[in-house]
C-alpha positions as CSV (number, residue, x, y, z in Angstrom):
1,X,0.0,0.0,0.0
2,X,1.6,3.2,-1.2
3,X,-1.2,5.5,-0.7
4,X,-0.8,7.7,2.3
5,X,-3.4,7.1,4.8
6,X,-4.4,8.1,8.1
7,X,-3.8,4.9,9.9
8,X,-0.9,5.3,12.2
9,X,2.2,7.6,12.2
10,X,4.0,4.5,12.2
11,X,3.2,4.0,8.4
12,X,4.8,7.3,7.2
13,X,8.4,6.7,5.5
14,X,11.9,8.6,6.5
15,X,12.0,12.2,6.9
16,X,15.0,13.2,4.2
17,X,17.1,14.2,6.6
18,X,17.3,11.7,8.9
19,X,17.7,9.3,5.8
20,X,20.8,11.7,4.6
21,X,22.1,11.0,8.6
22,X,22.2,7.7,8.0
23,X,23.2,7.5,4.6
24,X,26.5,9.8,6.2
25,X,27.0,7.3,9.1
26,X,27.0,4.6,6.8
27,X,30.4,6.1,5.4
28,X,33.2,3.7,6.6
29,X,33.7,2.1,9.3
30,X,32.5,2.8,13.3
31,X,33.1,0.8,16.5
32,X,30.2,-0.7,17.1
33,X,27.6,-1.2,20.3
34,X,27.5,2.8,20.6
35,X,31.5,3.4,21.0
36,X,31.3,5.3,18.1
37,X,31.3,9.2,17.3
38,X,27.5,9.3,16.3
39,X,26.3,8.1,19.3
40,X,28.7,10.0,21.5
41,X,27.4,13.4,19.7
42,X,23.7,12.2,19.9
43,X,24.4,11.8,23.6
44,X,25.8,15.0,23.9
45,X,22.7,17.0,22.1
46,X,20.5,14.8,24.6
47,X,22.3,16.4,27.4
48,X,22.3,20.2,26.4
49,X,18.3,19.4,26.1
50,X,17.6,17.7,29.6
51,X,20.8,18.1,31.3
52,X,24.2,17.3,32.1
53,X,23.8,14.4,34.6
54,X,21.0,12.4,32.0
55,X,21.8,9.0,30.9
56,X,21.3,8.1,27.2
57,X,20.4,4.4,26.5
58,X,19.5,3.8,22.8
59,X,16.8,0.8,22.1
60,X,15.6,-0.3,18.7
61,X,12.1,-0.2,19.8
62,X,9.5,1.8,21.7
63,X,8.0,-1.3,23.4
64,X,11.8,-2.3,24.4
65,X,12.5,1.2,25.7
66,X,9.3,1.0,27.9
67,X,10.5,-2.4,29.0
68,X,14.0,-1.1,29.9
69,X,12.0,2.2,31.6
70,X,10.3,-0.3,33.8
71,X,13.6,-2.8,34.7
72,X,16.3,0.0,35.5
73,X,14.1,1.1,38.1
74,X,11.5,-1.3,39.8
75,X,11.8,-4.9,40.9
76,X,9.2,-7.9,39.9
77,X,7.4,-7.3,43.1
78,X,6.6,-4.3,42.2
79,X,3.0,-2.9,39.8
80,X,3.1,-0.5,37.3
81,X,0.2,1.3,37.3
82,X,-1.6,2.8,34.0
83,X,-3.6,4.7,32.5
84,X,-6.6,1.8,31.5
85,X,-5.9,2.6,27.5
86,X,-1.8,3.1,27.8
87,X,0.2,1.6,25.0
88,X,2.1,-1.1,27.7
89,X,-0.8,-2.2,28.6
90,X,-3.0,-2.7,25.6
91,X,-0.5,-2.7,22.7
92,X,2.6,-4.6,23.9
93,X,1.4,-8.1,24.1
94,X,2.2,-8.6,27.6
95,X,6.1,-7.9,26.9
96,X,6.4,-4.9,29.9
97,X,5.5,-8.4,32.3
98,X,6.9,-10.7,30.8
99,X,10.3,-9.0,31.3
100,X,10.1,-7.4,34.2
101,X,7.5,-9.6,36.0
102,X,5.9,-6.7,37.1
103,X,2.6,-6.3,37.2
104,X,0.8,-3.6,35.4
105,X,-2.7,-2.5,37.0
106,X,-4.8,-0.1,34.5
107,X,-6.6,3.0,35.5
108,X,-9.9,3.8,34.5
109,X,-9.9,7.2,31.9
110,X,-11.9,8.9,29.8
111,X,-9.6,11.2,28.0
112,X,-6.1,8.9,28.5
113,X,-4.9,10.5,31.2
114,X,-4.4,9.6,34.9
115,X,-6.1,11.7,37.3
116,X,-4.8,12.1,40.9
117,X,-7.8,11.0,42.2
118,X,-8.4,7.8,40.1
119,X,-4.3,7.3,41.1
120,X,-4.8,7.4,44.6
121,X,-7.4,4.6,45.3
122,X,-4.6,2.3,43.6
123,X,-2.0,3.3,46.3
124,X,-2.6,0.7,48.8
125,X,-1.3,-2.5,49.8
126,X,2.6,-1.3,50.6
127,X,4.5,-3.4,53.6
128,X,2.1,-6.5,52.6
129,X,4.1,-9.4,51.3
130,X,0.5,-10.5,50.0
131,X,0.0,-7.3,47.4
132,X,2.7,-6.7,44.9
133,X,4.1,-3.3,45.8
134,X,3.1,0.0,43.6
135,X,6.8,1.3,42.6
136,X,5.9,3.1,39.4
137,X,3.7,5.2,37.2
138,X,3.4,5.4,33.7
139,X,1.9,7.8,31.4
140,X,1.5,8.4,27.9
141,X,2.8,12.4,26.4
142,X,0.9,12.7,23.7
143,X,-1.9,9.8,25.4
144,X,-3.2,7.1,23.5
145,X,-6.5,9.2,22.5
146,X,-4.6,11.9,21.3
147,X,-4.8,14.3,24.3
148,X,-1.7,15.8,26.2
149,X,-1.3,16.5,29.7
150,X,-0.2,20.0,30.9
151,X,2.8,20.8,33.2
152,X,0.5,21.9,36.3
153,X,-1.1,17.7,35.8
154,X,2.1,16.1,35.5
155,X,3.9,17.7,38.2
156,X,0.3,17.0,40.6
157,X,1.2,13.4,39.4
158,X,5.0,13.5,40.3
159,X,4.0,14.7,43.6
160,X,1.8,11.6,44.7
161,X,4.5,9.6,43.1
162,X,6.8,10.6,44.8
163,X,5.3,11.2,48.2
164,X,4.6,7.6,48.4
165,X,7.8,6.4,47.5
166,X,7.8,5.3,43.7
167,X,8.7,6.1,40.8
168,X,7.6,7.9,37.7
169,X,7.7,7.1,34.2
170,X,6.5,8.8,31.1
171,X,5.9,7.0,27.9
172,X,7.0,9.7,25.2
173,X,6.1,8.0,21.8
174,X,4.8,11.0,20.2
175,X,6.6,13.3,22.9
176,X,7.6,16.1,20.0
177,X,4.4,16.3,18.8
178,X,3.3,17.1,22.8
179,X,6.1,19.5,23.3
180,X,5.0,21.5,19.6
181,X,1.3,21.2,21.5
182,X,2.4,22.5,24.9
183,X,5.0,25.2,23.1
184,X,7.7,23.8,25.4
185,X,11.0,22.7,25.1
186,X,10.9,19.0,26.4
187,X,12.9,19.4,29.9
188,X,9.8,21.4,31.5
189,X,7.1,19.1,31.3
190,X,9.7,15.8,31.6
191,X,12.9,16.3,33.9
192,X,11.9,19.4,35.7
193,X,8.2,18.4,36.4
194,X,9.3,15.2,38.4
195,X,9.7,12.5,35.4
196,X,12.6,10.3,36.7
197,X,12.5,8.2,33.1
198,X,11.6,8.9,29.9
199,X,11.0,6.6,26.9
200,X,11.4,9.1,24.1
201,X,10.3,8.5,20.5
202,X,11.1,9.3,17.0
203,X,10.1,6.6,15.3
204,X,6.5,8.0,14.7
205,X,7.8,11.2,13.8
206,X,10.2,10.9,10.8
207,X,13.0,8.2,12.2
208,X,13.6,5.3,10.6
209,X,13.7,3.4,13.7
210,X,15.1,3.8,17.6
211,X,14.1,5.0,20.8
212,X,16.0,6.4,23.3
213,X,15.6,5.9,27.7
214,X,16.7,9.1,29.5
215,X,17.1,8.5,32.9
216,X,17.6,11.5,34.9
217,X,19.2,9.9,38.1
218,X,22.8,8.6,37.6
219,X,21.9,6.2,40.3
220,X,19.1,5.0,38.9
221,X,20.9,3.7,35.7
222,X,23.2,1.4,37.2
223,X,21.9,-2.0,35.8
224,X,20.9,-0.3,32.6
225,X,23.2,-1.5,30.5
226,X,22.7,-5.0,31.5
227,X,18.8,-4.9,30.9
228,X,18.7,-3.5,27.6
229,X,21.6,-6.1,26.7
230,X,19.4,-9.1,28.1
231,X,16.3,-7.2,26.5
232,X,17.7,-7.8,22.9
233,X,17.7,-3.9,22.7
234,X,21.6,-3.4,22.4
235,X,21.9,-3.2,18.8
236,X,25.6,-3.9,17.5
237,X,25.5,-1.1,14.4
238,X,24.5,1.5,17.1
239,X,25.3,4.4,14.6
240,X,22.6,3.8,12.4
241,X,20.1,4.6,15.4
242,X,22.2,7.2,17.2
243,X,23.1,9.5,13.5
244,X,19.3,10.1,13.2
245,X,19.0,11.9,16.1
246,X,21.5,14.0,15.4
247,X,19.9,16.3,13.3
248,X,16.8,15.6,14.6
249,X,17.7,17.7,18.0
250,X,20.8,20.0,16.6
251,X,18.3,21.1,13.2
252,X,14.6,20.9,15.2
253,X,13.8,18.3,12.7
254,X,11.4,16.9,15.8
255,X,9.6,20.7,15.9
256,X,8.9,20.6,12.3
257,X,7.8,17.5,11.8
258,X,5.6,17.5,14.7
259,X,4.5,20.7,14.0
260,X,3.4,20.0,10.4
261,X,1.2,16.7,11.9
262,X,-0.4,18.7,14.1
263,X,-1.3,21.5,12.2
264,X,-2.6,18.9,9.9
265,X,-4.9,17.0,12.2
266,X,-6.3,20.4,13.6
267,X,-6.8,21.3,9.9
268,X,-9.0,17.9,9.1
269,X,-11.2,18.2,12.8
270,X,-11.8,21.4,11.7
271,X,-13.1,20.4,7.9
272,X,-15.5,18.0,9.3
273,X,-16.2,19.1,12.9
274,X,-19.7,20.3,11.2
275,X,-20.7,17.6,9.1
276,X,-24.4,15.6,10.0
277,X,-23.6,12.6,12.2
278,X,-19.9,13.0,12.8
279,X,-18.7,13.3,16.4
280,X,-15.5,14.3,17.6
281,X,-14.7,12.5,21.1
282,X,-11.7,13.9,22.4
283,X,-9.6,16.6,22.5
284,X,-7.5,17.5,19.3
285,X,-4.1,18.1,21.4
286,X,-1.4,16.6,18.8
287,X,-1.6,14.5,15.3
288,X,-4.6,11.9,16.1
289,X,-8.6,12.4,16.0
290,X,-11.0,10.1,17.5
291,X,-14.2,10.3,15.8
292,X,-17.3,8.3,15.5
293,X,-18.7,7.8,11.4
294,X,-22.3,6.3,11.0
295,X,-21.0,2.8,10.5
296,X,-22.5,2.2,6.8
297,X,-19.6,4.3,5.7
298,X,-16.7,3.9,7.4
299,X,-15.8,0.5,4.8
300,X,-16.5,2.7,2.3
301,X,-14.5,5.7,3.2
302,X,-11.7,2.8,4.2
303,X,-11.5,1.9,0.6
304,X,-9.9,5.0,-0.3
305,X,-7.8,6.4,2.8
306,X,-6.7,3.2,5.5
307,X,-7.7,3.9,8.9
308,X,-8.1,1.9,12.5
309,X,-11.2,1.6,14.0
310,X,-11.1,2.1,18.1
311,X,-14.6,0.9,19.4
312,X,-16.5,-0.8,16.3
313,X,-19.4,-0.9,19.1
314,X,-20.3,3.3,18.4
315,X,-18.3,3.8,15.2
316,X,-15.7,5.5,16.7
317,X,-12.2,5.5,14.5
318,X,-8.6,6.7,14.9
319,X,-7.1,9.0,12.4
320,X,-3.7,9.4,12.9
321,X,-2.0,12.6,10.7
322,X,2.2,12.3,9.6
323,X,5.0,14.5,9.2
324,X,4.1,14.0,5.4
325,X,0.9,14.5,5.4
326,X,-0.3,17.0,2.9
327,X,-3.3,19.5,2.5
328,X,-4.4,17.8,-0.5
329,X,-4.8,14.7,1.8
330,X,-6.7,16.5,4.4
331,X,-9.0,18.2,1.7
332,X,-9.7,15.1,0.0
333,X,-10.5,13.3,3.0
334,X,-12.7,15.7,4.2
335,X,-14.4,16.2,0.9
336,X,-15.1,11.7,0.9
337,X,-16.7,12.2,4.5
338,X,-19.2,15.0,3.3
339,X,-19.8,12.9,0.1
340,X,-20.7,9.7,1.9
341,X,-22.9,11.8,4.6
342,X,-25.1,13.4,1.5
């Protein structure tokens, strides 16, 4: 399928200039596992974003970067608690318990996020050998229905966190496209709002492939090394993961490409937010718009631009915008919906 769609962010291709990164890292040759100059200067643009003390562990993929998240800092007595609709919990196959042996306990939410209040009926149990032990949470910047959470909500979250001892974990899969939505840079609503690891992305947003963890605690990266080695996420020809971040932090590649996604999914909600029987459901934070089609047309409308469905029960479908998406897309898309609603 070479049409561009609206599927997933997942199906877009290689933004040019990460592919020119690692067309120029594939130049010669370069000690491999990481000990090479790519990696080292990917590191060090990491750094002058979050900070000198942040440690830089490259992974292959997101659900591996999650997975080493969740192992450099909690034990297997310990549950990992979720929003009910977050990506380790309903996308991941089991993977973040399998490796960790944690157990992950879900949330309920509306909107994707975690309030305090639905957080703190979960906090019980700690001293009894009976209950595995909350040590962590985890949520989703941009969530899993497309909404973001502000600064002022993730730092109320930190503090419960960390009042009652655990740890706190952001999932950051589509993190640029939060920071373009937010108008941050990415240390204020990660590192300096209580975040002690981060799982950040590119893949969705014009990388090839490649996650990186950023743990902000020197003591809390001790093992590390040794998880994402035993994790299968220690990929021997580093370079080729470390080079695209290069210009992806030193050029803002992340801001424009985010940007653009963004801009195109407000566009689209904003074509059809007036058309007969179409409902937008949440928020339009960052690149993805949950919206509920009369379902005699969504196969139909499929034919022509792929999409997901996200509960067949009420009609309600995912459409997820790209770093190349274009106008002509959105217009076109736009212009099916009111054809099939007339």
């Amino acid at each position: 399928m070479s049409k561009r769609g609206f599927a997933s962010d997942n199906n877009s291709g290689i933004h040019p200039a990460i592919l020119k990164a690692i067309e120029i890292a594939n130049i010669g040759h370069a000690v491999g596992y990481g000990d090479d100059i790519y990696t080292e200067e990917a590191k060090r643009l990491f750094r002058e974003e979050f900070g000198s003390e942040t440690e830089i562990f490259f992974t292959l993929t997101g659900t591996g970067a999650n997975i080493l998240s969740i192992q450099s800092l909690c034990h297997s007595f310990n549950s990992i608690l979720c929003a009910e609709t977050a990506h380790i919990h309903t996308d991941e196959c089991g993977a973040p318990e399998k490796f960790t042996g944690s157990k992950l306990i879900p949330i309920p939410s509306g909107d994707g996020k975690v309030s305090p209040e639905e957080l703190l009926k979960k906090l019980h149990g700690f001293g009894a050998e009976h209950h595995s032990q909350p040590g962590m949470l985890s949520i989703s910047q941009v969530t899993e229905m497309g909404t973001v959470y502000s600064v002022s909500e993730i730092k109320e979250l930190a503090g419960i966190v960390h009042q009652y001892g655990m740890f706190f974990h952001m999932d950051g899969a589509r993190i640029a496209n939060a920071a373009v939505s937010l108008g941050l840079n990415f240390r204020t609503f990660t590192k300096d709002a209580g975040v002690d690891v981060l799982s950040f992305g590119g893949t969705k947003n014009g990388l090839m492939l490649g996650e990186a963890v950023l743990i902000f605690d020197p003591k809390l990266a001790v093992n590390t090394k040794y998880y994402r080695k035993q994790s299968a996420q220690l990929y021997s020809k580093m370079r080729f993961v470390s080079a695209q971040f290069i210009p992806y932090l030193r050029d803002k590649i992340w801001m424009e490409a985010a940007g653009h996604s963004n801009k195109m999914a407000k566009m689209l909600a904003e074509k059809i937010s007036g058309f007969r029987s179409v409902t937008i459901t949440q928020k339009v934070d960052a690149n993805g718009i949950f919206v509920i089609l009369p379902h005699e047309i969504i196969q139909n409308i499929r034919k022509e631009y792929f999409f997901y469905d996200w509960d067949e029960s009420k009609g309600e479908v995912r459409l997820m915008t790209s770093f190349d998406t274009t106008e002509e897309d959105i217009l076109n898309m736009a212009a099916l919906l009111e054809a099939h609603l007339h």
